[in-house]
Wavefront OBJ file of the C-alpha trace (Angstrom):
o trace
v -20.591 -0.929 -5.905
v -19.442 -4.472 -4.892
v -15.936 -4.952 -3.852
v -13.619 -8.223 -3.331
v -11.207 -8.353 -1.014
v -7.877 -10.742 -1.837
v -4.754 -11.463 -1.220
v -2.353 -9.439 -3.093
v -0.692 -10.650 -6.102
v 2.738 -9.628 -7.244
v 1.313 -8.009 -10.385
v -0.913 -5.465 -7.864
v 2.001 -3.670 -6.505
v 2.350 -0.961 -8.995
v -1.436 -0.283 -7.847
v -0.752 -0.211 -4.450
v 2.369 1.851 -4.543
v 0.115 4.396 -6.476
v -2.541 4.092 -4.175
v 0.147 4.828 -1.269
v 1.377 7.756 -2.931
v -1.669 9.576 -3.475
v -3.270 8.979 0.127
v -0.072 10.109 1.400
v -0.402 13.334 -0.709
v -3.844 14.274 0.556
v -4.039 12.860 3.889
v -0.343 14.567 5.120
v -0.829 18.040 3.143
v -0.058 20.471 5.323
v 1.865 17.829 7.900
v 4.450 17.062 5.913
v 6.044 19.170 3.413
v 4.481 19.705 0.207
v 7.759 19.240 -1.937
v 8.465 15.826 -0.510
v 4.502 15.055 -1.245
v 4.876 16.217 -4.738
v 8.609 14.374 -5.260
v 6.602 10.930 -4.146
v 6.939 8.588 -7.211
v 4.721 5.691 -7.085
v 7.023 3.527 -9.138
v 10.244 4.008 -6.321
v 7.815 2.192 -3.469
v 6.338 -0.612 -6.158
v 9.944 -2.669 -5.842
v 8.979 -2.656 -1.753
v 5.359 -3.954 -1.886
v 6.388 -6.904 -4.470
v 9.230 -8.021 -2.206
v 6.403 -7.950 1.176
v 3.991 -9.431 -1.359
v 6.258 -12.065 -2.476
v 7.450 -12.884 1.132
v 4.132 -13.134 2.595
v 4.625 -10.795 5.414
v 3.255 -8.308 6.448
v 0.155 -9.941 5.236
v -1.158 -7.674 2.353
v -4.403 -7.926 0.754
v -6.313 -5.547 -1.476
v -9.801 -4.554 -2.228
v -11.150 -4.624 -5.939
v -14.306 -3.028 -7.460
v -14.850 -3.650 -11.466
v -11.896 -5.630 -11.663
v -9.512 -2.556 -10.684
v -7.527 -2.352 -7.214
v -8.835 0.563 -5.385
v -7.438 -0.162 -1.891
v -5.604 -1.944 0.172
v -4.302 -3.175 3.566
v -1.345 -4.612 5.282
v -0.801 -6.044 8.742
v 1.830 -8.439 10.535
v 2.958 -9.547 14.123
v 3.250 -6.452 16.693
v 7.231 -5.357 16.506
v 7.188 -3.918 19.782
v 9.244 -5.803 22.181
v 7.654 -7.288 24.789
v 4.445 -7.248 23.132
v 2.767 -10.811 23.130
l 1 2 3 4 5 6 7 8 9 10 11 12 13 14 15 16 17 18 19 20 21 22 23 24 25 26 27 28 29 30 31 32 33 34 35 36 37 38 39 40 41 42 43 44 45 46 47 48 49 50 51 52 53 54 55 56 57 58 59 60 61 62 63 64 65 66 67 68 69 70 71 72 73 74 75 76 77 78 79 80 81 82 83 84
């Protein structure tokens, strides 16, 4: 399978807010609990990754195989203070 890897564009975030939700679901089950995992609604979070999308920070870019967004990533500047 080949994959691309862009920048995101506004009309990805309702894949990446899905994409959030279930990772969350499986990779926190039995950390966090299950009824806030089930309650997770993808379309809440997609509002959130336009507006980082749209601002350009954090940086997020996305990974695409057959034309369909199947991951993705996100990264800025260190927010710890004192941190250079």
């Amino acid at each position: 399978m080949i994959m691309n890897v862009r920048a995101a564009l506004q009309d990805d975030a309702p894949a990446i807010a899905g994409i959030r939700v279930l990772t969350w679901q499986h990779a926190f089950r039995d950390i966090i609990p299950q009824p806030y995992l089930d309650a997770m609604d993808a379309s809440e979070n997609e509002a959130v990754w336009g507006g980082a999308i749209s601002q350009g920070m954090p940086r997020v870019l996305v990974a695409e195989a057959a034309g369909k967004v199947v991951g993705f990533s996100c990264f800025g500047r260190c927010r710890d203070e004192g941190a250079s």
